[in-house]
N, C-alpha and C positions, 0 to 999 in steps of 0.2 A: 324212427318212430316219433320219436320228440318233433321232429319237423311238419310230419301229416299230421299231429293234433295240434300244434301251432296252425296248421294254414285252415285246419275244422273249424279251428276256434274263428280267427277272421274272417272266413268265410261265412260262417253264424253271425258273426258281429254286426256285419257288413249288411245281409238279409234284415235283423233285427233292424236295424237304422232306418233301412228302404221301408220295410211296414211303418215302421215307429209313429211317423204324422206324414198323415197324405192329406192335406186340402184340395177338394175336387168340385170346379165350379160346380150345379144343378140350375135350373129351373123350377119354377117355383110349385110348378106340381110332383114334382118329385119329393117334396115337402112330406112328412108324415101327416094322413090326415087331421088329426086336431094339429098341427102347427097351421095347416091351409083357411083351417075354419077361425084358428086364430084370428091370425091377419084379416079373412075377409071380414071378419067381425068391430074388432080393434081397429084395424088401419085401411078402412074402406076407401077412403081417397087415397091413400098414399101408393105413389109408384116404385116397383121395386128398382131399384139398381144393379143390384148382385145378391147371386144367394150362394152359398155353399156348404157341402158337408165336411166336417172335418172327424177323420177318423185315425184312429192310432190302435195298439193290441186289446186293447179292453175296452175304449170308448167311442162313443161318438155323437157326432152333436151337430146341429146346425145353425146357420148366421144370416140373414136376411136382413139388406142394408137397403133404404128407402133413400130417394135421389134428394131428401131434402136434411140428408145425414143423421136420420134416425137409425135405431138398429136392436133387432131381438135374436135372442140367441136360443136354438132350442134344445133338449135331450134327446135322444135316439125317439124316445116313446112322443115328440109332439108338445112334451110340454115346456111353457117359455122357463126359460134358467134365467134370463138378465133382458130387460129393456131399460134402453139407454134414448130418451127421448130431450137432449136440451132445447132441443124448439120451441113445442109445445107443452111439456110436461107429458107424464107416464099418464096413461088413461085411467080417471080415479076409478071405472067400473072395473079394474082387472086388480087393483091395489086392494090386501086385505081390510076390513072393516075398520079393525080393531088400531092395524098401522095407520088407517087413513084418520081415523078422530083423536087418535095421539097427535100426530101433526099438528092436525086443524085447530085444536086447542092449545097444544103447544109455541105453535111457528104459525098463526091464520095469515101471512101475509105472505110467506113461501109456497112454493109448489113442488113437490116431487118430482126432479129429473130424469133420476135414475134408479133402478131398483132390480136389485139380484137377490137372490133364493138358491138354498142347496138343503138337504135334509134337514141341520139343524138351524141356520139361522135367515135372515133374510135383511139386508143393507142397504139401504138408500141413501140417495144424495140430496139433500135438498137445495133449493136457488140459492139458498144466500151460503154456499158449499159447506156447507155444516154433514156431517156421515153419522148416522145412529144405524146401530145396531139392534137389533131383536130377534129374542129365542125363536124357536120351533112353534112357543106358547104365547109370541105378540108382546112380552114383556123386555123395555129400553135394559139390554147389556153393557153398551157404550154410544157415549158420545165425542166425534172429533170436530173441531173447525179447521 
């Protein structure tokens, strides 16, 4: 008995692990539609290079990587969770109001690289690699250099 629920249990383990992260190339209309209208909006020149979804037991998310190494990362529902833009800078029209004239007045000589968002806070990178943090509510939690 002991040994058929040892091999249950590895046998479960084993399954769990196989689902656990699957990354599976896509094509970019495979895209959630607002991630599509994203992009065509946001990154009208930009050519994709790779896009994939990444999914595990409870999440899933997608990554759409442009051939000139920009990259946005999306939630199941379409909407962007992280643009990572060191190129050109994150597009100020998608960057919140309130984050973009704290910058501007803060840093006017930097640009916003990079910028991630999850329910409560939202992080960016700035050029000169400085990381500020802000609440839910747009208001600086921390600062790193």
């Amino acid at each position: 008995m002991k040994k058929l629920l040892f091999l249950l249990m590895c046998i479960f383990s084993v399954q769990t692990m196989v689902w656990a992260d699957t990354d599976k190339p896509i094509q970019v209309g495979q895209l959630p539609t607002k991630a599509q209208s994203f992009i065509t909006t946001y990154f009208k020149g930009h050519k994709v290079a790779f896009a994939k979804m990444e999914s595990d037991l409870f999440y899933k998310s997608y990554d759409v990587i442009f051939t000139n190494g920009e990259k946005v990362e999306f939630d199941r529902s379409g909407d962007w969770t992280e643009l990572n833009c060191h190129k050109h800078g994150v597009p100020v029209s998608v960057i919140p109001a309130e984050i973009l004239n704290y910058v501007k007045s803060t840093y006017p000589d930097e640009k916003i690289l990079k910028i991630e968002r999850d329910k409560k806070e939202y992080e960016v990178v700035l050029s000169n690699r400085w990381e500020i943090k802000f609440d839910n509510k747009y208001r600086v939690m921390d600062i790193d250099n």
